[in-house]
TITI-740820 format. One line per field, with one value per atom (N, C-alpha, C, CB): atom name; residue in one letter; z, y, x. Coordinates in Angstrom, 1 decimal, decimal comma, always signed. Glycine has a CB too. Layout:
residues N
atom: CA; ...
type: a; ...
Z: Z; ...
Y: Y; ...
X: X; ...
//
This chain:
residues 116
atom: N; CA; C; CB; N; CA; C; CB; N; CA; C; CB; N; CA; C; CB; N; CA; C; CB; N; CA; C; CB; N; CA; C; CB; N; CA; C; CB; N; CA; C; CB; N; CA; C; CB; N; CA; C; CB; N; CA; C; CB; N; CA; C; CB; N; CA; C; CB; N; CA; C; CB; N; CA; C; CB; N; CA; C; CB; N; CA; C; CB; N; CA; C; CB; N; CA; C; CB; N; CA; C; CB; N; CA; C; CB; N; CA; C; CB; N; CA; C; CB; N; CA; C; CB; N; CA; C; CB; N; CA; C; CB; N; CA; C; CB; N; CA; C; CB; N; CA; C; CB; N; CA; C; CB; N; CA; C; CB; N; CA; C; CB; N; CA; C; CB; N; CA; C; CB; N; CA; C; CB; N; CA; C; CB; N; CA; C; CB; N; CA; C; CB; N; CA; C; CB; N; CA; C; CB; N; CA; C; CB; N; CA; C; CB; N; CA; C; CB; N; CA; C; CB; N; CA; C; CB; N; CA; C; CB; N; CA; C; CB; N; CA; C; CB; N; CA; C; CB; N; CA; C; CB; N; CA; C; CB; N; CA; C; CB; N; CA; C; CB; N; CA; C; CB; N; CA; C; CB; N; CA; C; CB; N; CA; C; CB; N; CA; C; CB; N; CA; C; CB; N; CA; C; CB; N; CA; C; CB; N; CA; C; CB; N; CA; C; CB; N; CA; C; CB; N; CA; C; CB; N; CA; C; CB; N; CA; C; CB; N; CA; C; CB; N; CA; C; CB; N; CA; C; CB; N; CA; C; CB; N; CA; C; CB; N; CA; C; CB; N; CA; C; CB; N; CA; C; CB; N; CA; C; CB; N; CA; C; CB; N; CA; C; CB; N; CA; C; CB; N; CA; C; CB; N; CA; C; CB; N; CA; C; CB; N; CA; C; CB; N; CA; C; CB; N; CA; C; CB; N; CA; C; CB; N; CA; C; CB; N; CA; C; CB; N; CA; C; CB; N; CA; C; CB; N; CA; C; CB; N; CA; C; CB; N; CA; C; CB; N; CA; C; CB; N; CA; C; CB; N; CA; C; CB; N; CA; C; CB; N; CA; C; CB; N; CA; C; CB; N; CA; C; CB; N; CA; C; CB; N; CA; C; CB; N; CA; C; CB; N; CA; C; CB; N; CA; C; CB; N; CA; C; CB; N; CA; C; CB; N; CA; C; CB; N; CA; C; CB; N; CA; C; CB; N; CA; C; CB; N; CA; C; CB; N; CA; C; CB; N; CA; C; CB; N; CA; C; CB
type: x; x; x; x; x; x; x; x; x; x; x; x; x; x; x; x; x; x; x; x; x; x; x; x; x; x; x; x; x; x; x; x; x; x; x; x; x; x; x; x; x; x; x; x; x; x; x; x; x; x; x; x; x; x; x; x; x; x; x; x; x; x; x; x; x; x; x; x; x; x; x; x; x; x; x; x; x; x; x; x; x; x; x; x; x; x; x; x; x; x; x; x; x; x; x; x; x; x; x; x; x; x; x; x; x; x; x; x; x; x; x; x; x; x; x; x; x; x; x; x; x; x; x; x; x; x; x; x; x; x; x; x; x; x; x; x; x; x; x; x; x; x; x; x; x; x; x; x; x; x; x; x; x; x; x; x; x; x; x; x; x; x; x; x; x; x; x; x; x; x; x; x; x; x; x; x; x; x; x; x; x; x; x; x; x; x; x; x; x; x; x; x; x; x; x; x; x; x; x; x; x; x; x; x; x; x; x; x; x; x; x; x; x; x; x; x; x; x; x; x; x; x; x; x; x; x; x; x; x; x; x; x; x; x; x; x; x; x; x; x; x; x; x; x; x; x; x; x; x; x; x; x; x; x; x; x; x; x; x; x; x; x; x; x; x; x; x; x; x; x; x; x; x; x; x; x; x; x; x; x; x; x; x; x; x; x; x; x; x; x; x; x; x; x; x; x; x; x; x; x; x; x; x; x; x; x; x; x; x; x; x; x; x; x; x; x; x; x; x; x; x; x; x; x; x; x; x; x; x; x; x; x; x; x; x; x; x; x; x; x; x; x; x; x; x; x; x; x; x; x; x; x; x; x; x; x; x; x; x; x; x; x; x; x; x; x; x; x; x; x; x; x; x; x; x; x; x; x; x; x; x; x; x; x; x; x; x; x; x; x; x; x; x; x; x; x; x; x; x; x; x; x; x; x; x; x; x; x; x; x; x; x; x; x; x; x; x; x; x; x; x; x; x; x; x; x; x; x; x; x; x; x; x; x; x; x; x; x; x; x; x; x; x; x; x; x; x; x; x; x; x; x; x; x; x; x; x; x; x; x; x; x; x; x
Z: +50,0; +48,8; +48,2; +47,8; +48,0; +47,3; +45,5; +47,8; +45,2; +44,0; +43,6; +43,9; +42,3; +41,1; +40,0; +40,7; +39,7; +38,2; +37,1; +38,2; +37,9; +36,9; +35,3; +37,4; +34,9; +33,8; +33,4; +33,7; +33,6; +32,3; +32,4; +32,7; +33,6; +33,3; +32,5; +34,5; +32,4; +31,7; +29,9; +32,6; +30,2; +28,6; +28,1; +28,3; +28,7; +28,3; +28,2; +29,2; +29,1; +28,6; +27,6; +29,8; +27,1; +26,1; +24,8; +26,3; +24,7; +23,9; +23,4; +24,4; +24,5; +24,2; +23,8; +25,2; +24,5; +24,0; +22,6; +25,2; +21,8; +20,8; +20,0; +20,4; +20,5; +19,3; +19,6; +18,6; +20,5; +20,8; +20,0; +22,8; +20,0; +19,2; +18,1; +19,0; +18,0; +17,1; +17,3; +16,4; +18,9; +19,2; +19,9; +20,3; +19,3; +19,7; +21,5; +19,1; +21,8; +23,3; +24,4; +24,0; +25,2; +25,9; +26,0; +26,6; +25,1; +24,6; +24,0; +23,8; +24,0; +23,6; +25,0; +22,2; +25,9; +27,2; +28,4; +27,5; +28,4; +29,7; +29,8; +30,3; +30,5; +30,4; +30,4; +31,5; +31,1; +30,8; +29,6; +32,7; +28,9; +28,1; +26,8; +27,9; +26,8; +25,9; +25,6; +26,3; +26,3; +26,2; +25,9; +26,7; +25,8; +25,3; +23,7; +26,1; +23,6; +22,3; +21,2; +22,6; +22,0; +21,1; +21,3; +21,3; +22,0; +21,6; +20,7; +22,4; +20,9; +19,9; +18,2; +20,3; +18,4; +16,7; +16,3; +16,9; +17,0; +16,7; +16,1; +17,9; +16,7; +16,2; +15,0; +17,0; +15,0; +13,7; +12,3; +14,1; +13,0; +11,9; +11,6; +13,2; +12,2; +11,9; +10,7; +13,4; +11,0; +10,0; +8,9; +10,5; +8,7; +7,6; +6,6; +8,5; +7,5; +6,2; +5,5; +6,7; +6,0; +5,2; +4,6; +5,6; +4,6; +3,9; +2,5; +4,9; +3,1; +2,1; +0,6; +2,9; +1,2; +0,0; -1,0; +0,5; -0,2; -1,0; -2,0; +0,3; -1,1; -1,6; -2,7; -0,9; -2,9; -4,1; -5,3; -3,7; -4,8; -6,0; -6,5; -5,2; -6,0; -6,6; -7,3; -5,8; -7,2; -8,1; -9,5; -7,2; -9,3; -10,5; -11,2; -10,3; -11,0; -11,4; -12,1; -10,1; -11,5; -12,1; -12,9; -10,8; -12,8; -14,2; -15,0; -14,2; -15,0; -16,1; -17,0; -15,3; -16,1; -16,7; -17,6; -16,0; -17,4; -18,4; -19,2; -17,8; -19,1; -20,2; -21,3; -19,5; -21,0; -21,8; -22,9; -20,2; -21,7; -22,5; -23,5; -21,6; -23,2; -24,6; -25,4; -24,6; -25,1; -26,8; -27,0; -26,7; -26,3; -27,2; -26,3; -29,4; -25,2; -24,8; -23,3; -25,0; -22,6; -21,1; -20,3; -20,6; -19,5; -18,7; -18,2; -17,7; -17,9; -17,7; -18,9; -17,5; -19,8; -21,2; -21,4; -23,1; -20,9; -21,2; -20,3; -20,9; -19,3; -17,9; -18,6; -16,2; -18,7; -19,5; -20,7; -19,5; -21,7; -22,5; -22,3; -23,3; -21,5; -20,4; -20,2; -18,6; -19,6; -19,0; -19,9; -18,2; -21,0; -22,1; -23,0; -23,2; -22,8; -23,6; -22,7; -23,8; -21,9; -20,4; -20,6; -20,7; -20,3; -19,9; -18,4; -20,8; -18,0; -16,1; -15,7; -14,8; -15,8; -15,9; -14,4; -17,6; -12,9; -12,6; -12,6; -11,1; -11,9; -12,1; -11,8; -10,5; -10,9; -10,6; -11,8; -9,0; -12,1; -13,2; -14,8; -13,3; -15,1; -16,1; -16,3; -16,0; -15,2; -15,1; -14,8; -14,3; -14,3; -14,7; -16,2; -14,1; -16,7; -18,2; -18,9; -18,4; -18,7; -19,5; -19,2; -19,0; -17,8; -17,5; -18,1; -16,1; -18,1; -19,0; -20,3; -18,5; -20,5; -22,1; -23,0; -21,8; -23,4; -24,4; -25,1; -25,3; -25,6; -27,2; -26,4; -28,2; -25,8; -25,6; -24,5; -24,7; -24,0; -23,5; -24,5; -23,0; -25,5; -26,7; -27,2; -28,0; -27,3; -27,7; -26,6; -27,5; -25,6; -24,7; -24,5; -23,5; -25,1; -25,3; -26,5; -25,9; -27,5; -28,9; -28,3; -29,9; -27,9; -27,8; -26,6; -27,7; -26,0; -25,1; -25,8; -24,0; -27,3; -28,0; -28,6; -28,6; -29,0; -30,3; -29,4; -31,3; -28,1; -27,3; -27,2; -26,1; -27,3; -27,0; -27,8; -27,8
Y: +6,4; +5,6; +4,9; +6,4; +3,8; +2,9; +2,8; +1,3; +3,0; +3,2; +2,2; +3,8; +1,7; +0,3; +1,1; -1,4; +0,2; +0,3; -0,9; -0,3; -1,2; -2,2; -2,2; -1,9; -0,6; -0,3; -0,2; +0,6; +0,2; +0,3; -1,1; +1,6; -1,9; -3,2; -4,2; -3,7; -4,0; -4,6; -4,4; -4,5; -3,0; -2,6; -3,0; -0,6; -3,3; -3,7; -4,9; -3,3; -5,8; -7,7; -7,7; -8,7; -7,0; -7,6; -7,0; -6,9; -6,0; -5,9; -6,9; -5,2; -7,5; -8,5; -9,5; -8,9; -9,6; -11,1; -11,2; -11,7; -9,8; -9,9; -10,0; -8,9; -9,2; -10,1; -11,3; -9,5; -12,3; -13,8; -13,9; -14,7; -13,6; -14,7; -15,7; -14,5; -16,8; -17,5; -18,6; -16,8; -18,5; -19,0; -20,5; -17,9; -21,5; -22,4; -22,5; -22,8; -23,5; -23,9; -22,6; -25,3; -22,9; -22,3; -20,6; -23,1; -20,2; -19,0; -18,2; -19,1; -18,4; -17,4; -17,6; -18,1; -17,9; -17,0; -17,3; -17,2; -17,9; -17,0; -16,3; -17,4; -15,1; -13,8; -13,8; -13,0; -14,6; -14,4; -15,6; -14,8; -16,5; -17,2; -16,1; -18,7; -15,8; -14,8; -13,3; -14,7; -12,6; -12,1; -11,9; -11,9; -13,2; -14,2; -14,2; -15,8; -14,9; -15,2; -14,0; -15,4; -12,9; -12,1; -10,8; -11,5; -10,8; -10,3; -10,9; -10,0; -12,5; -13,3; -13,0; -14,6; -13,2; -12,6; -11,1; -12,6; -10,4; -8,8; -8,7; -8,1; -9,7; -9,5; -9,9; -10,1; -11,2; -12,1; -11,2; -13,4; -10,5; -9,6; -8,5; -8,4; -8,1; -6,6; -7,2; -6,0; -8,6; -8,7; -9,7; -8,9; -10,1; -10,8; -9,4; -11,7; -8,4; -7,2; -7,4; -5,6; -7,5; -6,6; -7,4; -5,8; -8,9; -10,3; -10,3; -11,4; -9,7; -10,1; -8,9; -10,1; -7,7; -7,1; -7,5; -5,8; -8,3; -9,1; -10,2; -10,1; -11,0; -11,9; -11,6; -12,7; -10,3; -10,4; -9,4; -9,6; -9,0; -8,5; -9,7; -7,3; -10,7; -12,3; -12,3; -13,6; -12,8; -13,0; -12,3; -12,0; -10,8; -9,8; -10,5; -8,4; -10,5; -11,0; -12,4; -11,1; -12,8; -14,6; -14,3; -16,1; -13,7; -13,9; -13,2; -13,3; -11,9; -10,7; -12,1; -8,9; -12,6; -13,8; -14,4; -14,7; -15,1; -16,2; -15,5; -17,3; -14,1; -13,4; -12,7; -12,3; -12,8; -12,1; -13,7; -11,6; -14,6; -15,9; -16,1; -17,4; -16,0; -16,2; -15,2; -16,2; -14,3; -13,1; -13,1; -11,4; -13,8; -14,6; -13,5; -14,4; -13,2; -12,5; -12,8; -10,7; -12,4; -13,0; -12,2; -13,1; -12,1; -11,0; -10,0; -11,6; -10,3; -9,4; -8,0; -10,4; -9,0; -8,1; -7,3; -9,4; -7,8; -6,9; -5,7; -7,6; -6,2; -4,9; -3,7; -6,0; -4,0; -3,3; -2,8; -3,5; -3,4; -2,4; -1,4; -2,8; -2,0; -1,0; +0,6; -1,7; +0,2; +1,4; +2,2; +1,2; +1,6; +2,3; +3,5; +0,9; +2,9; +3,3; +4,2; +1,9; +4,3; +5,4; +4,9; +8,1; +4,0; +3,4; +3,2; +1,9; +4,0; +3,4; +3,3; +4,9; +1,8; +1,2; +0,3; +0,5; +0,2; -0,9; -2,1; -0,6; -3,0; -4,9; -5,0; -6,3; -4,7; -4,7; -4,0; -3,7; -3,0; -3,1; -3,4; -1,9; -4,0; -4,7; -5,8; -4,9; -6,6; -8,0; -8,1; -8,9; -7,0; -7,0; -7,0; -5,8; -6,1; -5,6; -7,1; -4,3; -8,0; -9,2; -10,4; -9,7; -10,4; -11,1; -10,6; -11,0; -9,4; -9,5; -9,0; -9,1; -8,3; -7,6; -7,8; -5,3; -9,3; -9,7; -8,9; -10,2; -8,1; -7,5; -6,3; -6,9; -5,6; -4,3; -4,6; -3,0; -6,0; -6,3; -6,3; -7,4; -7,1; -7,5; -5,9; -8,3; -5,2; -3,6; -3,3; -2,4; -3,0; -2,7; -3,7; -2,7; -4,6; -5,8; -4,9; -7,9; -4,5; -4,7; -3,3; -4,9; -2,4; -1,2; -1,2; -0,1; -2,2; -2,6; -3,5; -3,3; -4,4; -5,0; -4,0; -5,8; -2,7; -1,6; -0,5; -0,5; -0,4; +0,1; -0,4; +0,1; -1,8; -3,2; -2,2; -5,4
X: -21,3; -21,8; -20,6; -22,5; -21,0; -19,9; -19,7; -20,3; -18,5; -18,0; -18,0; -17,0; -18,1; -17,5; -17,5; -18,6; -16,6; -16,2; -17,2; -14,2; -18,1; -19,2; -19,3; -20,8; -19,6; -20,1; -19,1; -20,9; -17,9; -16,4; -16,0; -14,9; -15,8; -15,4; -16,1; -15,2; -17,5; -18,1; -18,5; -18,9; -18,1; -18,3; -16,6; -18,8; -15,5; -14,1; -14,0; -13,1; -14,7; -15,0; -15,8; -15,8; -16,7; -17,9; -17,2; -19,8; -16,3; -15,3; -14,4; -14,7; -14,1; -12,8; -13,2; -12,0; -14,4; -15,1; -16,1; -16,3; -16,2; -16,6; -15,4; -17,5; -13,9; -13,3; -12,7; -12,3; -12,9; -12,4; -13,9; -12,0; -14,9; -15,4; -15,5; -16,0; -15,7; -15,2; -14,3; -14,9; -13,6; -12,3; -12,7; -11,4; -12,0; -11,9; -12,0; -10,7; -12,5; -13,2; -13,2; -12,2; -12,5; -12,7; -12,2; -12,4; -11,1; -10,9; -11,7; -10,2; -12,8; -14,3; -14,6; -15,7; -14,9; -15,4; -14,7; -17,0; -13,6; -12,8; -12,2; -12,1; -12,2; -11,4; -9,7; -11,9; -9,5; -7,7; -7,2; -6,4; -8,1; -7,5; -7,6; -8,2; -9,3; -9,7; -9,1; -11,0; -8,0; -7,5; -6,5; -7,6; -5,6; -4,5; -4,7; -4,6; -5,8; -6,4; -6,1; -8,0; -7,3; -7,4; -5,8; -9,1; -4,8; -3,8; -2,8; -3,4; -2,6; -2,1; -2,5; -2,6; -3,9; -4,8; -4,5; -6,7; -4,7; -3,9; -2,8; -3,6; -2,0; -0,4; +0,0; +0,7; -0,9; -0,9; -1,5; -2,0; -2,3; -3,7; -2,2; -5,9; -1,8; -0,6; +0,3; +0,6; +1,3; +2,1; +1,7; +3,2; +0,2; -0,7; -1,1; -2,2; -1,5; -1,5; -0,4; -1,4; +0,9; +1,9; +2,1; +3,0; +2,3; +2,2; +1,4; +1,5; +0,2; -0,6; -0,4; -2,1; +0,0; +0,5; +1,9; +0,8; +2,3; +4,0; +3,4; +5,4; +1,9; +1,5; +0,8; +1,1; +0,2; -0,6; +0,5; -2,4; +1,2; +2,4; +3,3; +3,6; +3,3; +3,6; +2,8; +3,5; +1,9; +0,3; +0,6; -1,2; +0,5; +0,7; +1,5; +1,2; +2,5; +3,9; +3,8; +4,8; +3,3; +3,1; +2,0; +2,5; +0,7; -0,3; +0,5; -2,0; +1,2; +1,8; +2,6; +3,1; +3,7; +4,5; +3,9; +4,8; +2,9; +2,3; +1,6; +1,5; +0,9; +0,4; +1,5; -0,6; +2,7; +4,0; +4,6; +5,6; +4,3; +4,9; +3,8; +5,0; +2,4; +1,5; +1,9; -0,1; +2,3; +2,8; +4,0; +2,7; +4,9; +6,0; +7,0; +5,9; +7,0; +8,4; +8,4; +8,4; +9,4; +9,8; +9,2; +11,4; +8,8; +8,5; +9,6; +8,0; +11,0; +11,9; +12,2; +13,2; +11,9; +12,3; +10,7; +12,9; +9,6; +8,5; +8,8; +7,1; +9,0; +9,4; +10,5; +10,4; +11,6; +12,1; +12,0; +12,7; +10,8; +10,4; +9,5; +10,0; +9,0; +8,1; +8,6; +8,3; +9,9; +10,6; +10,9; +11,8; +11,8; +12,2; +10,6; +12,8; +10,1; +8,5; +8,0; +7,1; +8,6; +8,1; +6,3; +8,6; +6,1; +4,5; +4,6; +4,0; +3,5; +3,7; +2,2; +4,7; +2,1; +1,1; +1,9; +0,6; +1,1; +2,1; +1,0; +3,0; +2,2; +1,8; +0,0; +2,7; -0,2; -2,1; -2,6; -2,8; -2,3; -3,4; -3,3; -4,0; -2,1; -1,5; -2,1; -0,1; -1,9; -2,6; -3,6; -2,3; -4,3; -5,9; -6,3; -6,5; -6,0; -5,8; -5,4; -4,3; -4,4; -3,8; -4,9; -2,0; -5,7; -6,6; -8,3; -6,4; -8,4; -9,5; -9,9; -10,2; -8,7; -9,3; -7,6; -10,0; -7,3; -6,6; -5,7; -7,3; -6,6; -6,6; -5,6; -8,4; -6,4; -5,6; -4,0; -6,9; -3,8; -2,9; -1,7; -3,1; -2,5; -1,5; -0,8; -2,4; -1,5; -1,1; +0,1; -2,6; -0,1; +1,0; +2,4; +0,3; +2,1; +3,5; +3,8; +3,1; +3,8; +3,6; +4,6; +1,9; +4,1; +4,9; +5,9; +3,9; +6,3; +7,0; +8,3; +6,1; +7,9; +8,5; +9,2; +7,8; +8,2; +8,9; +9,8; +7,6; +10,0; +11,1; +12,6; +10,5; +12,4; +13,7; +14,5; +13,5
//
């Protein structure tokens, strides 16, 4: 009796080709472009994670900023009242906090001002 590999080769292409899907022309269903494709995207997908955590700790940083400048202090000098006040709140949920609820932002400047 004759052997193949039918059923694993075929369950390893319908793999690959669900993740090329989506791919411009012919890289969604030829197997050696589509395998190209989707190792290229893999590699891209690995160091866009780590990107994207630097890029949203910018973010923090830039709203905390402009929420320090409406209460009248720099952001460097808020950070270091910070420290002094031993408050360890970090940047994500500060600027969440300065983005939705004002009032109690303003409180944490206020005791970050009375540390300086």
């Amino acid at each position: 009796m004759r052997v193949t590999n039918s059923v694993a080769r075929h369950k390893r292409k319908k793999r690959l080709f669900k993740l090329a899907k989506g791919a411009y022309g012919d890289r969604k269903n030829h197997l050696r472009q589509a395998m190209d494709h989707v190792q290229k995207a893999l590699s891209y997908q690995f160091v866009h994670r780590k990107l994207f955590k630097r890029n949203m700790r910018r973010l923090w940083t830039v709203r905390l900023n402009a929420a320090c400048r409406m209460q009248g202090i720099s952001y460097s000098k808020f950070i270091d009242g910070l420290k002094r006040a031993k408050v360890e709140l970090d940047r994500k949920v500060m600027a969440d906090i300065a983005f939705r609820d004002p009032a109690c932002f303003a409180e944490i400047v206020k005791s970050a001002k009375q540390a300086l």
